[in-house]
C-alpha positions in Angstrom: 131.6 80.0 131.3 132.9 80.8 127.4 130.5 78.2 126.0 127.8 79.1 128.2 127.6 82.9 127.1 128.4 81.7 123.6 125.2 79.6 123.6 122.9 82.5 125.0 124.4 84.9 122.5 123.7 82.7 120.1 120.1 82.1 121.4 119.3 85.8 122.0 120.4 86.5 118.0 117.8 83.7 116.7 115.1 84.9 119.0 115.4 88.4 117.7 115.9 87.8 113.9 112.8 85.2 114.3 111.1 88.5 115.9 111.5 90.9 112.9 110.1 88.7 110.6 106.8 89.7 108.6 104.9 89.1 105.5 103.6 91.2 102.9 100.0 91.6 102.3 99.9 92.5 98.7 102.5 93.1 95.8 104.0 96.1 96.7 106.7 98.8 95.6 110.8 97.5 96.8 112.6 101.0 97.6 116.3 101.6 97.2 118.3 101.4 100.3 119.7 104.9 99.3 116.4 106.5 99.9 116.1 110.0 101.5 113.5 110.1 103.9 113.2 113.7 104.3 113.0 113.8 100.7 110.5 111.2 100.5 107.3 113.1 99.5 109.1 115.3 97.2 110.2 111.9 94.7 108.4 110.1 93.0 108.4 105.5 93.1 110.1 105.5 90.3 112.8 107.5 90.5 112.8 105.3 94.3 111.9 101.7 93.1 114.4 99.1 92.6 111.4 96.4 92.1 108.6 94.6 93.5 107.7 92.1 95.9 105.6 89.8 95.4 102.0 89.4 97.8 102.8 86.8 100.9 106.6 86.8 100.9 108.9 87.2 104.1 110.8 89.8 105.1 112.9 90.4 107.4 112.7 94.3 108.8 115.7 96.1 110.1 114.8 99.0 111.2 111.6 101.8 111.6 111.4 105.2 109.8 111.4 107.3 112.5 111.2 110.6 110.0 107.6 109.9 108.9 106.9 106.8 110.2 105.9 105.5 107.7 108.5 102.7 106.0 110.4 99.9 106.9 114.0 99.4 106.0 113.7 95.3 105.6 115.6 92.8 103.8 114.1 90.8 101.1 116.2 87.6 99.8 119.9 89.5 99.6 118.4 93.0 98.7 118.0 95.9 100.9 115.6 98.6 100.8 112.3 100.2 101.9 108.6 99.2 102.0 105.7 101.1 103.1 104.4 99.9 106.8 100.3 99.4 105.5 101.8 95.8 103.2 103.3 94.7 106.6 100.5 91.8 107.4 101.3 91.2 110.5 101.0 94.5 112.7 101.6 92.7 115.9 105.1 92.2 115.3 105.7 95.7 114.0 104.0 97.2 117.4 106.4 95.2 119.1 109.6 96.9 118.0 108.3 100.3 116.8 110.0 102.7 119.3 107.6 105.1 118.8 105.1 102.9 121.1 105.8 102.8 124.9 106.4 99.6 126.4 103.3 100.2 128.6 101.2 100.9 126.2 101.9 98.0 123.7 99.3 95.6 124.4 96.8 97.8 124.5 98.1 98.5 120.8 97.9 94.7 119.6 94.4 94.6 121.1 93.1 97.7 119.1 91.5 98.8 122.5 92.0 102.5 123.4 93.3 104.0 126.9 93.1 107.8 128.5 96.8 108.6 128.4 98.3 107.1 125.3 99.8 109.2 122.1 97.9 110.0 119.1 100.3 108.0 117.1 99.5 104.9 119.3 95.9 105.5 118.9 96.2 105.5 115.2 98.7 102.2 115.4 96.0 100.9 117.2 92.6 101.7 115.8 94.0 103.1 112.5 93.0 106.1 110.4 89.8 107.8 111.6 87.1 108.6 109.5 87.2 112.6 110.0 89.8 115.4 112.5 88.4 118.1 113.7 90.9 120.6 114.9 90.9 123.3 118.0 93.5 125.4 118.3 94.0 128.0 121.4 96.6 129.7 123.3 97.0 126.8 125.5 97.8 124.4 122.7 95.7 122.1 120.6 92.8 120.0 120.9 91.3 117.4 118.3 88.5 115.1 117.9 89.5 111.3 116.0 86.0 110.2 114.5 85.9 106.4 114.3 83.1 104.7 112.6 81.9 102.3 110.1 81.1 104.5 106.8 78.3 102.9 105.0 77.3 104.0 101.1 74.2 104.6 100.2 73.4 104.4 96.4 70.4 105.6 94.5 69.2 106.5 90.6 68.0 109.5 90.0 66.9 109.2 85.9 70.2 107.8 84.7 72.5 109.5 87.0 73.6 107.0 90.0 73.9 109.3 93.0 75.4 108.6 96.2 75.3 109.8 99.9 77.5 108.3 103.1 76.7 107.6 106.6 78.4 106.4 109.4 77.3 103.9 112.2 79.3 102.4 115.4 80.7 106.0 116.3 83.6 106.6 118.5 84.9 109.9 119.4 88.5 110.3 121.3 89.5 113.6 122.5 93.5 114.9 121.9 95.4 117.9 124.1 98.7 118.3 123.0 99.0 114.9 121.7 97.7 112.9 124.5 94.3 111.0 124.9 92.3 112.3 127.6 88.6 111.3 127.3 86.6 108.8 124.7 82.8 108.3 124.2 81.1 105.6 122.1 
């Protein structure tokens, strides 16, 4: 009976670790270990740094910020330390253990799709930044509008001067209360 829970211990800790690892996109910024996450807009990367890592290298992440949600306390090699969640290249992993994602909501996440009841911060995990906010604010709470679109640039020459002007195409619109997706249009 030892050998047999020995075994799926041993499984179950190979699994996981296997789990939580991910690859950086681009060079990016190695934060100390020590960093203070409430403090984390008030300092600056290089009072912070403690290096780089290099594009396409494995890490292994240990836990979520879940102050601002935006870095990952990973190992790199034998160091320890933070890195910002947008060098993460593979999201799908990172949806998987961020707790700030419900369990039912998860693979609606990983396939960027978007569903009446889920939080604005799962919308945004799953469709990303939109393009504009606008804000309502009443007595009964607050109410916004997520633009999401493809921007396109327009460029023209007036004399010598290069001018330019921006439009958007593909335009989806997901309505917020309080936090919570209630209605989409396309």
């Amino acid at each position: 009976m030892r050998i047999l829970l020995l075994i799926i211990s041993i499984f179950v800790c190979v699994y996981c670790t296997a789990q939580d690892k991910v690859t950086t996109k681009v060079r990016c910024y190695f934060l100390k270990e020590n960093l203070d996450l409430t403090q984390v807009f008030k300092t600056t990367v290089g009072e912070t740094k403690q290096g780089f890592i290099p594009a396409n290298k494995e890490l292994t992440v240990l836990e979520l910020d879940t102050i601002n949600y935006i870095f990952y306390k990973v190992q790199y090699k034998d160091k320890i330390g933070y890195v910002h969640k947008d060098v993460i290249v593979d999201r799908y992993l990172i949806n998987n253990i961020d707790p700030n994602i419900r369990n039912e909501y998860r693979k609606y996440v990983n396939d960027h799709s978007i569903v009446i009841g889920m939080t604005k911060y799962e919308l945004i995990a799953s469709l990303g930044n939109p393009i504009k906010t606008n804000t309502t604010v009443t007595g009964s709470g607050k109410s916004e509008q997520l633009v999401y679109g493809d921007v396109i640039n327009h460029y023209y020459a007036i004399g010598f001067t290069l001018q330019n002007y921006q439009t958007t195409s593909n335009e989806k619109y997901i309505y917020i209360d309080n936090d919570i997706v209630t209605s989409f249009q396309y």
